[in-house]
N, C-alpha and C positions, 0 to 999 in steps of 0.2 A: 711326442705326446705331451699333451696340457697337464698337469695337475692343479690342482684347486686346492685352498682355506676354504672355509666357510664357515661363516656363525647362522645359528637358525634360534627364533622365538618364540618361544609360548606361550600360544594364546592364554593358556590357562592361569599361566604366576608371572609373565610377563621377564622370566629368567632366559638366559643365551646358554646355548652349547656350542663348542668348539670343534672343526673337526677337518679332514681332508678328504681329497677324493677325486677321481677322474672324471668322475659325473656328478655336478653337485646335484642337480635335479632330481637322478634319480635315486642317491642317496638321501635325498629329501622325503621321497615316495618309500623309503625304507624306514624312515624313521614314524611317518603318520601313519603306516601301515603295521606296528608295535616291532620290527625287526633287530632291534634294538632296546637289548634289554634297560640299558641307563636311562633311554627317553620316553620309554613307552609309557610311563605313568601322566607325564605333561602334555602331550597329544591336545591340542593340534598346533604343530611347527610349522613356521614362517619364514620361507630364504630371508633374510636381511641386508646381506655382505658374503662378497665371494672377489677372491682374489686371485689371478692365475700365476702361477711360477713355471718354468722353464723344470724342473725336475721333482722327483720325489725328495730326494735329499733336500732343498729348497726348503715343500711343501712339508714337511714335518718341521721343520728346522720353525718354520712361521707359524705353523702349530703349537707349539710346546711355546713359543712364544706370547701368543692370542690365548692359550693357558690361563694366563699371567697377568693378563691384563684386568685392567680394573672397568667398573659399569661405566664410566663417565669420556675413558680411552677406545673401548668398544662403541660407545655412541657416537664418537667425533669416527669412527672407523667409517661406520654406516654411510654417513655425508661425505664421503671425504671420496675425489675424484676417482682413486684407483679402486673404488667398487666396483665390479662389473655387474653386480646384479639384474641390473635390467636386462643386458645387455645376455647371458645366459636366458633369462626367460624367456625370451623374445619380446619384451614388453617396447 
């Protein structure tokens, strides 16, 4: 089984959230759908970056990491080859 990173954006302040997940998609549909209490107020989030790792253990480890990171380290993440983004959406 996959696990996932993922940063997602808000339309609204134009701010990133951090997070993980098996499905980032539909953790997506959780968060604009107010399921989540942290992000509901910023509605409507934007997949941006999504990264796959081989375990949970991984996928936290790169979590807690992406924490950390700063607006300008996140931006160069976005472009940066090992996004899958599209490639989850089916775009």
């Amino acid at each position: 089984m996959a696990y996932y990173v993922y940063i997602i954006q808000s339309a609204k302040d134009m701010s990133y959230y951090k997070g993980y997940s098996c499905d980032p998609v539909i953790r997506l549909h959780q968060h604009n759908n107010r399921e989540s209490t942290y992000t509901a107020g910023k509605c409507p989030w934007k997949l941006v970056y999504v990264e796959e790792l081989s375990s949970k253990k991984e996928a936290l480890i790169r979590e807690k990491n992406l924490k950390k990171a700063t607006r300008e380290r996140i931006e160069a993440l976005i472009n940066h080859p090992k996004n899958v983004v599209e490639r989850i959406l089916g775009n």
